[in-house]
N, C-alpha and C positions, 0 to 999 in steps of 0.2 A: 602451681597454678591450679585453680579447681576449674575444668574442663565441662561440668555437665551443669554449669548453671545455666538458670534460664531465667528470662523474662518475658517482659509483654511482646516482643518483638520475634517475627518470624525468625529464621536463621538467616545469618548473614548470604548463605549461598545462595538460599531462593534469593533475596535481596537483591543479592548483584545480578540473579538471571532474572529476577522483574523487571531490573531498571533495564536489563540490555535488550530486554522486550518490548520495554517502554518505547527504546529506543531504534532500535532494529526496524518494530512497522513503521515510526514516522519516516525514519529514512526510506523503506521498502516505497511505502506512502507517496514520499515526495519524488521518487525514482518511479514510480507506477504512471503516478500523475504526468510525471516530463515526460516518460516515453510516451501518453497516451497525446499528450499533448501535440509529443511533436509528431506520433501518426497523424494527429486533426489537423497539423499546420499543412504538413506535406499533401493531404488532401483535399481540405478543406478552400485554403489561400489558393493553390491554381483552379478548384472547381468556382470560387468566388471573382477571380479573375477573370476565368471564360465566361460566367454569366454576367459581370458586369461588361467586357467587352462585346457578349452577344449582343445584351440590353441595345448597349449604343449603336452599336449596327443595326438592329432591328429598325431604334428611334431612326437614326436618320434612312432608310430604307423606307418608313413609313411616311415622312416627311417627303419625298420626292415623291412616293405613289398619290399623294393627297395633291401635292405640286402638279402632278401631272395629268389625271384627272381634273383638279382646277381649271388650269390651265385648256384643257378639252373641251372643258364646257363655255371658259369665256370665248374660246376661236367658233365654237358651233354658233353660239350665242350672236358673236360679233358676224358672222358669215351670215345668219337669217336676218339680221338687220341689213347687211349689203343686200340680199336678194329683195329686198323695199327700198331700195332705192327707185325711184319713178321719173320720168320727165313732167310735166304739166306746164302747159303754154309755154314752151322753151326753156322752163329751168327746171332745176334738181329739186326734187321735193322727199320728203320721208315721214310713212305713216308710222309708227309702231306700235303694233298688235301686243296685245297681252302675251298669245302662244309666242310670241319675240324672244320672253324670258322666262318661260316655264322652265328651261335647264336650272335657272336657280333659285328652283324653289327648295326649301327646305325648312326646318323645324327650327334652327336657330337662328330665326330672323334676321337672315343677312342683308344689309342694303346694297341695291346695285345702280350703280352708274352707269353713262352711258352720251358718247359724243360722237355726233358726225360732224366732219367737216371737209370743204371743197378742198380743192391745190389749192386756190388763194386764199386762204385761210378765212374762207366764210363757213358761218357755223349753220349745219341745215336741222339740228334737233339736239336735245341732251343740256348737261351740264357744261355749262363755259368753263367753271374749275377746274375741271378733268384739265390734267394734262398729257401734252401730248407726249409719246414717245419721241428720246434723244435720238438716237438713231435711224437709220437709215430703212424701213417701211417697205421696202419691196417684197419681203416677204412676214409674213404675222412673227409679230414681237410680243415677248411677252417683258413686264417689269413692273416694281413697284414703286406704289405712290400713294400720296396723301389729299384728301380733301376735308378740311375743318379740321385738320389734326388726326386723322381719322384713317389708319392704315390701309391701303387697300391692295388689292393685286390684278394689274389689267391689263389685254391685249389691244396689240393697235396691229389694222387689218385695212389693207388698201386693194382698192378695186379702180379699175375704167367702165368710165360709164359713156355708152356712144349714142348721138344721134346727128344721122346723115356723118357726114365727116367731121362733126363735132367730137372730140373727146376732152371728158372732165376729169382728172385724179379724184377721187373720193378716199380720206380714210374713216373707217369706225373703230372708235375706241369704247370698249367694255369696260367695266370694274366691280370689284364686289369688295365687300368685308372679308375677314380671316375668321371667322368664327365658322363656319362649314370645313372650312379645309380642314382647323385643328381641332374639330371633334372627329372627324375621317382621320386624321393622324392618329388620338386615342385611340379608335376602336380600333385600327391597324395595331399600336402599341403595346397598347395595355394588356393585353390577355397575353403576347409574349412572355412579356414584363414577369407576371403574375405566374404563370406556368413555371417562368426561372428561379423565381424564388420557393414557389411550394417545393420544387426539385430540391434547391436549396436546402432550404427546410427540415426537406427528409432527412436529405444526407447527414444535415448537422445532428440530427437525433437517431440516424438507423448505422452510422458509421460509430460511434461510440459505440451504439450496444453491438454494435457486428464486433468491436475493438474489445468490448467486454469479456466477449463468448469466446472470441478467440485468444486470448492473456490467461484464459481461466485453467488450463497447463499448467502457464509460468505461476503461476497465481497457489494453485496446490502445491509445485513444488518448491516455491519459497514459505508456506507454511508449513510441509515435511521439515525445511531445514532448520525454521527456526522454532520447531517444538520438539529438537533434540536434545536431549541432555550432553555434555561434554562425552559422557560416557559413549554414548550412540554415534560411532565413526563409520555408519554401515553405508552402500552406495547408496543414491539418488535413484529413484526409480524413473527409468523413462517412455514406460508406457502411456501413451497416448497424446504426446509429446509432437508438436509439427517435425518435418521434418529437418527443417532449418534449426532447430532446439538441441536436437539429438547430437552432434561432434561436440556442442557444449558442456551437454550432463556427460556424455562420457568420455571428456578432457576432466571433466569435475571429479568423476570418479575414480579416476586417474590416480588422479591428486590426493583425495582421499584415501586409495589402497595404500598408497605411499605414508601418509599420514598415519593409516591404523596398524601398519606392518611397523613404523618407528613405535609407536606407543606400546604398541605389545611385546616388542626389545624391550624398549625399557622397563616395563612391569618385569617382564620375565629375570631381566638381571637384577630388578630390585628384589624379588622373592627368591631367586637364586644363592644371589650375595647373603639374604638375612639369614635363609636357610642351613647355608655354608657356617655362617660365625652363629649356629646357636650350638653346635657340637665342641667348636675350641672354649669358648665360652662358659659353657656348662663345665668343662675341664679345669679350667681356669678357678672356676668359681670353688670347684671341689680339692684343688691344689691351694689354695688359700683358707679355707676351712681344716686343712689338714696342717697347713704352716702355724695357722692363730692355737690348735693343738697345743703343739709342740710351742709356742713361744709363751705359754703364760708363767706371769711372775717378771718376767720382761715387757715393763710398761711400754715402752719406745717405738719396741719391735711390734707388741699387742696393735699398738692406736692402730699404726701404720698397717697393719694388717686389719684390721676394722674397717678405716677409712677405704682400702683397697676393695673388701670385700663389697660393701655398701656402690662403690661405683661401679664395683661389677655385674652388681643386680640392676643399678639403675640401664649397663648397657643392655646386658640381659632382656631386660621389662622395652627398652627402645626396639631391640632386636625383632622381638616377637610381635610389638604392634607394628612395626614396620612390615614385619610378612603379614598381618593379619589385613593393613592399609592395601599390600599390594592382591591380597587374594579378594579384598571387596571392590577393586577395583580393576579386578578382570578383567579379559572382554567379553568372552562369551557366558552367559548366565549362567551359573550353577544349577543344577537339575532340581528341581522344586518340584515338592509334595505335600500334603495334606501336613499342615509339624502345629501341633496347640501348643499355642504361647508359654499356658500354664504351665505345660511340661518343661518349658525351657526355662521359665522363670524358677522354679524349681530346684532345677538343677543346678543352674548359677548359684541360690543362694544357697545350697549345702557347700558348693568351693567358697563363698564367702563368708561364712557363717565363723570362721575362725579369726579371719581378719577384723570382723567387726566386735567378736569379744574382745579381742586385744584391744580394740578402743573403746569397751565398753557404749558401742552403741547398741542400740535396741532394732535390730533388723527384723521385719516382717514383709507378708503380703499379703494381698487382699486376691483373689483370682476367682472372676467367675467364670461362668458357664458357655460353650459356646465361642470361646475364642480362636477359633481356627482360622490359619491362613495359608496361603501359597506359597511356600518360604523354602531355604536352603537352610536347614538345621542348623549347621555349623556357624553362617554367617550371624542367623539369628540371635545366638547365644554369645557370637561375640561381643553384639549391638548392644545386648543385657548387660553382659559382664562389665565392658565398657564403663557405661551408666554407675551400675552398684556400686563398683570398683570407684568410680570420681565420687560419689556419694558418701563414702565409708571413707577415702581420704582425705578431706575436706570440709568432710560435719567434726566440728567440734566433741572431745570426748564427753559420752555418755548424753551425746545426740541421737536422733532418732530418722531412721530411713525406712522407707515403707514404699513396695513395689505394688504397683494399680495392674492387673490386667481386665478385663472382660469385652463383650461384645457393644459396640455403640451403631443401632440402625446396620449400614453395610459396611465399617470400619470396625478395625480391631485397636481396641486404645491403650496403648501401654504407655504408664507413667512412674517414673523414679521422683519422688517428695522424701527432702531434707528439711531439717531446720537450721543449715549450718548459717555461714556470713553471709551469704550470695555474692553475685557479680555487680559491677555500678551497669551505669550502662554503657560505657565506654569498652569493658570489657566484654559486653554480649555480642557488641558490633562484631567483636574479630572473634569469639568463642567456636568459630567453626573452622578455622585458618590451622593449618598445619605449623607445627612446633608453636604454637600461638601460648603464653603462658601469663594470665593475668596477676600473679604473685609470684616470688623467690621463694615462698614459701610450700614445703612438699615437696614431694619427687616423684611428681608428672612426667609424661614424657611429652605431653602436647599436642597427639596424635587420636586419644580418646573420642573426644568431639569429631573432627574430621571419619574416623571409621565411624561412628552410630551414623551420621549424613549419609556417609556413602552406601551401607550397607541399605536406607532407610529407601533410599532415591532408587538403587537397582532395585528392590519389590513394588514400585511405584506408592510408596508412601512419602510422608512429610514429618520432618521436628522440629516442634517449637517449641518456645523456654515461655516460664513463667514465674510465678511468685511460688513461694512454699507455702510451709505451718506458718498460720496467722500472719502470712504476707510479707514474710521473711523468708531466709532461706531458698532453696531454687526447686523445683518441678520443671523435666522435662516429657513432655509427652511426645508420642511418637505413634503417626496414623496409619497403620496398613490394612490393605484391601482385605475383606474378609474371604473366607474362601466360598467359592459360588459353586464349587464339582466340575469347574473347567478349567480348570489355573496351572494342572499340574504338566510337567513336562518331563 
């Protein structure tokens, strides 16, 4: 498999943490939204409830003060019309004074009716229409009624009227329009009304952002969690956190120590283990070169002993990227200082420089000035080796590989350009996948690709693939932070 090709496409691993970023806020998103949501329902639906129930209590509370006061006026009303009741030459007579019905005057042109009439139902002034009240009169009734279709509201009002030992029943009946009462209901209503709603109002717009300001904890630390790396198993910070938040993050981080105490078993047993079998190994390897000795002339014995030796370098070459995978993927950072690229590019290509005459390719570099970074030497040189190493096994003999470093702005750019086959692009998708191997061809171990990422991701840089010579062949470049004089640890 040739391990360091590259194309137009970022690495598969940002890839898959783009999309699970993609993916991660719309869900955070639609999980943000419902909880805010149903903070506004639980506040919002019963504060909307008590001000519609207020509303309606107000309305009809204002209804009855307008009814009642109505009502007040028709009895004053009806009552200074009884005080004009008169005798004149033996019978009942009635004047009515304008000041009669000054109680209803007002601005909305209310019309008012108005009936007396005797016990025997002779009519002594008013409108015949009015009718009289159903009931029984001994004390002021109030009720509604119609004249010309024309809703009204009126009291009927009975008095005695004596002369000498004569008595006469009298009653007076009042009436008015509803246009006075139900603008006195509005002005009772309405400003309530209005009051409840601005309150409303508020709420609907000062409880969100109150819901805003207060989420904005939870808010930071689900963007802490989700701009970790896999790498990054460290607690949840819970400073400034409500108080109701805090058993959560540190149930969370619980979980997490749990989580980073497994990973770092396992790391430790995988550099352990490789550590362990690179000594029998090496033995191995050197008890086999001493057997192929001793068997030549003996073809049988010879292959067999070829063939052994060859898979014993391939486990060999697996062994040591395996400790090399497990030491870039730590936990705790490697101690970082001032290390120039160039220096490291350098040095990789004096170990490589032998490998690629065997293949007759043409190794070079280009290095300039000023490529300084924050880096753990050993990891860095792996990153290189890595790269040159898939580049030299994989270009075509008496192809040509050439290593790029110098300064770009505030990044340091190191790129490895071939002109070997390249990858399609089916193989660049998975080129960052552990044991991942695009051809049968070579003896990869498939781990190449996977340590340049990781070692690339702990100095907080990036690698991406691309085209080679003349749009052929593979170029990866690899971005790290250049060194600022505060980086180091």
């Amino acid at each position: 498999m040739r391990e360091h090709e590259t194309g137009g496409h970022d690495n598969p691993y940002s890839t898959r943490r783009a999309w699970h970023r993609r993916r991660n806020p719309d869900a955070a998103c639609r999980m943000r939204t419902s909880l805010r949501a149903r903070l506004l329902l639980w506040l919002l639906v019963p504060l909307t409830l008590f001000v519609l129930l207020t509303s309606i209590a107000s309305f009809h509370a204002a209804c009855r003060t307008a009814d009642r006061m109505e009502d007040a006026a028709l009895l004053a009303s009806a009552r200074t019309i009884g005080e004009l009741l008169s005798w004149s030459d033996g019978s009942l007579a009635v004047t009515i004074l304008p000041g009669a019905l000054d109680n209803f005057e007002s601005s909305h042109r209310d019309r008012i009716y108005y009936k007396v009439v005797t016990g025997e139902g002779r009519l002594l002034g008013g409108t015949p229409e009015l009718a009289m009240p159903a009931q029984d009169i001994s004390q002021p009734v109030h009720y509604d009624t119609t004249v010309d279709g024309t809703a009204l509201r009126a009291v009927g009002y009975a008095r005695l009227l004596y002369e000498g030992s004569k008595v006469v029943p009298v009653t007076v009946v009042v009436a008015r329009t509803r246009q006075s009462r139900e603008a006195m209901r509005d002005q009772l209503w309405r400003p309530q009304l209005i009051r409840a709603c601005v309150m409303l109002a508020l709420l609907a717009v000062l409880v969100p952002l109150g819901l805003a300001m207060e989420l904005r904890p939870l808010m930071r630390l689900r963007n802490d969690v989700a701009g970790r790396t896999p790498s990054q198993i460290g607690p949840m910070p819970a400073e400034g956190l409500p108080r109701e938040l805090r058993p959560i993050v540190d149930a969370i981080n619980q979980c997490i120590a749990q989580i980073r105490l497994h990973a770092q078993t396992q790391r430790h047993f995988v550099a352990d283990a490789a550590h362990q079998l690179c000594t029998p190994l090496t033995l191995l390897d050197t008890q086999i070169q001493y057997a192929c000795l001793h068997c030549r002339g003996e073809c049988a014995c010879e292959t067999a002993l070829q063939g052994a030796r060859r898979s014993m370098k391939k486990m060999t070459d697996l062994t040591h990227q395996l400790l090399m995978l497990a030491q870039a993927e730590s936990g705790p950072m490697p101690v970082r200082t001032m290390t120039d690229m160039a220096d490291v590019v350098a040095s990789v290509l004096e170990e490589q420089i032998v490998a690629a005459q065997r293949r007759d390719i043409d190794l070079g570099a280009e290095a300039g000035t000023g490529a300084l970074v924050a880096g753990n030497a050993p990891l860095l040189g792996a990153l290189v080796w890595n790269l040159v190493d898939n580049a030299i096994r994989y270009t075509q003999r008496g192809g040509r590989v050439t290593v790029i470093v110098r300064r770009a702005h505030d990044e340091v750019l190191l790129q490895v350009i071939d002109n070997g086959p390249g990858l399609s692009a089916e193989a660049r998708a998975h080129v960052f996948e552990r044991f991942y191997r695009a051809t049968a061809l070579g003896d990869g171990t498939g781990l190449g690709m996977p340590i340049v990422r990781e070692v690339a991701l702990r100095h907080g840089g990036s690698v991406t693939l691309g085209a080679g010579y003349g749009r052929t062949g593979l170029c990866v470049s690899v971005r790290l932070p250049a060194w600022n004089g505060e980086d180091a640890q």
